[in-house]
C-alpha positions in Angstrom: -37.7 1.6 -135.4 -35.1 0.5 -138.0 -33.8 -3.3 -137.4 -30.6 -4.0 -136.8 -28.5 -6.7 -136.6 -28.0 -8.0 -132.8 -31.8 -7.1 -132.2 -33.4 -9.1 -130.1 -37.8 -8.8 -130.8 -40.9 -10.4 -130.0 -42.4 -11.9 -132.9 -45.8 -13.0 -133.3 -46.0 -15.4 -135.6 -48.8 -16.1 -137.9 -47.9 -19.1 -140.3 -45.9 -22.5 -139.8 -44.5 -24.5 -141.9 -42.2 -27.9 -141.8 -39.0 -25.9 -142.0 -39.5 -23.1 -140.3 -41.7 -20.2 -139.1 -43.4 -16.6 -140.2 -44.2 -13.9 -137.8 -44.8 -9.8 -137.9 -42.8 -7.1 -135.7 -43.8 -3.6 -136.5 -44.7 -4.2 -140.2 -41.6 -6.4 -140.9 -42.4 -10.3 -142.0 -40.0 -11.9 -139.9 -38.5 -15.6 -141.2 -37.3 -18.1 -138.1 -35.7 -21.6 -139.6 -37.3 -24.2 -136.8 -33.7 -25.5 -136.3 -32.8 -21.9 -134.4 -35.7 -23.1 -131.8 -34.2 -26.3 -131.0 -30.9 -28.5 -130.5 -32.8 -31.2 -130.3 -33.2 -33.8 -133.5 -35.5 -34.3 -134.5 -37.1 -31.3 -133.4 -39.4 -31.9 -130.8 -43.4 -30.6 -131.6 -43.4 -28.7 -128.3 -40.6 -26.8 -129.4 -42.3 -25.2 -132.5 -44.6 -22.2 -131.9 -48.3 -22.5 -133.1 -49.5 -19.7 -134.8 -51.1 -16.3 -132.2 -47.5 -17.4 -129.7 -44.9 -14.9 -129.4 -41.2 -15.4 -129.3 -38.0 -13.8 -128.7 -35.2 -13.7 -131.8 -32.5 -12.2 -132.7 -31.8 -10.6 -135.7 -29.2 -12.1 -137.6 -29.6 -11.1 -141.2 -31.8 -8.5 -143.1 -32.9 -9.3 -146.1 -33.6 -6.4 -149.2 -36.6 -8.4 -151.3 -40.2 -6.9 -150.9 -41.8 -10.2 -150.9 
């Protein structure tokens, strides 16, 4: 399936970091900034996902680097 803008996936993340999250859906590497998982600020722990969770985004932007 080709991503599209509007999507909404399950991503399975698999690396976090202070700023955000990393996570695979069907071969892509998908990026999630941590403040799109919380209004709160600071942002609390219990809202960041730990690595083997799964979570629901939306696809917002689609980026063309093979990095």
């Amino acid at each position: 399936m080709t991503l599209q803008i509007r999507d909404i996936i399950k991503v399975k993340i698999n690396e976090v970091f202070a700023y955000g999250v990393i996570g695979n859906y069907d071969g892509y590497r998908i990026y999630v900034d941590l403040r799109e998982l919380s209004w709160e600020s600071p942002i609390l722990q219990k809202s960041i996902p730990s690595i083997g969770d799964e979570i629901k985004a939306v696809v917002t932007n689609i980026s063309g680097r093979h990095d």
